[in-house]
C-alpha positions in Angstrom: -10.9 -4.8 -2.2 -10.9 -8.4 -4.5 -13.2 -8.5 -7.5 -14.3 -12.0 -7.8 -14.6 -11.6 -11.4 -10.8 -10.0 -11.7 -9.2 -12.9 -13.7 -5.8 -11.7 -12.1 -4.3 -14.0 -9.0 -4.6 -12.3 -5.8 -1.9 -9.9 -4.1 0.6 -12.1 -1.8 -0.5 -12.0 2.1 2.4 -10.2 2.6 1.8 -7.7 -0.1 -2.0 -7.4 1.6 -0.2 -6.8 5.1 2.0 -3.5 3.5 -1.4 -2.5 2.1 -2.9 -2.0 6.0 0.2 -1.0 7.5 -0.4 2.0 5.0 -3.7 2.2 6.0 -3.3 2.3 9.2 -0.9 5.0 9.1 -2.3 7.3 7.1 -5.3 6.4 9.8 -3.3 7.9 12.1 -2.1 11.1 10.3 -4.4 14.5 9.6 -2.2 13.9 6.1 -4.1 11.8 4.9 -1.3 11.5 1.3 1.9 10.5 1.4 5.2 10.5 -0.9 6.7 7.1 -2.5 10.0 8.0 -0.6 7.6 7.7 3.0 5.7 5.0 1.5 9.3 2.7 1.9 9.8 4.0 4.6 6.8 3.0 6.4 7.2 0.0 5.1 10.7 -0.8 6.0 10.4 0.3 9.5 7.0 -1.7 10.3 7.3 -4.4 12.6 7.0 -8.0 11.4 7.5 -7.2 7.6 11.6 -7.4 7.2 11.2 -6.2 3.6 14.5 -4.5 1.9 13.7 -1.5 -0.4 13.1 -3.6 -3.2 10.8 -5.4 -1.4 8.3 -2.1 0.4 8.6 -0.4 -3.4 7.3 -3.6 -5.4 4.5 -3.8 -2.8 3.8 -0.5 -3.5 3.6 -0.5 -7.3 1.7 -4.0 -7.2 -0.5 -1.8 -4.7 -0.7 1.1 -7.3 -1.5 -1.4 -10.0 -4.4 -3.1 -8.5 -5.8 -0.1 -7.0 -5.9 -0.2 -3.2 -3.5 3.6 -3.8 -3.8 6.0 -6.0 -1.5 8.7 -7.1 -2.1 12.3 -7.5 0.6 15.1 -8.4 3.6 12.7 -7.0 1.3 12.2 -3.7 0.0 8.6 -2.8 -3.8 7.8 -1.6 -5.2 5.2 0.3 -8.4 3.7 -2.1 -11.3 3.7 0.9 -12.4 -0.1 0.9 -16.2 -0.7 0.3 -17.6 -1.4 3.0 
């Protein structure tokens, strides 16, 4: 998902590492959207991240800003990677 020619610094690692932990449950899910209330807490409960709720919902708008989710009526998407 980086743009070489975005001017902006890159998202933190750990930023990156909420971005698959979405991914890969929304991979897992026929519900393929998901609220910003179950967005935190996905986050909060993954394993390895130890993020408080400040933490999982500034991921998530730095996530929203750059693009790798969208939102739709209230509902968040996973942006599909090029491949």
């Amino acid at each position: 998902m980086a743009d070489s020619s975005d001017p902006r610094p890159p998202l933190a690692e750990w930023i990156l590492e909420c971005y698959d932990r979405l991914c890969a449950q929304t991979a897992d899910s026929d519900d393929h959207s998901f609220s910003r209330d179950q967005a935190v807490e996905i986050l909060l409960d993954a394993d390895g991240l130890a993020l408080e709720p400040e933490d999982a919902t500034y991921a998530l708008t730095r996530l929203l800003e750059r693009g790798y989710v969208y939102e739709v009526d209230g509902e968040f998407r996973i942006t599909t990677p090029e491949k």
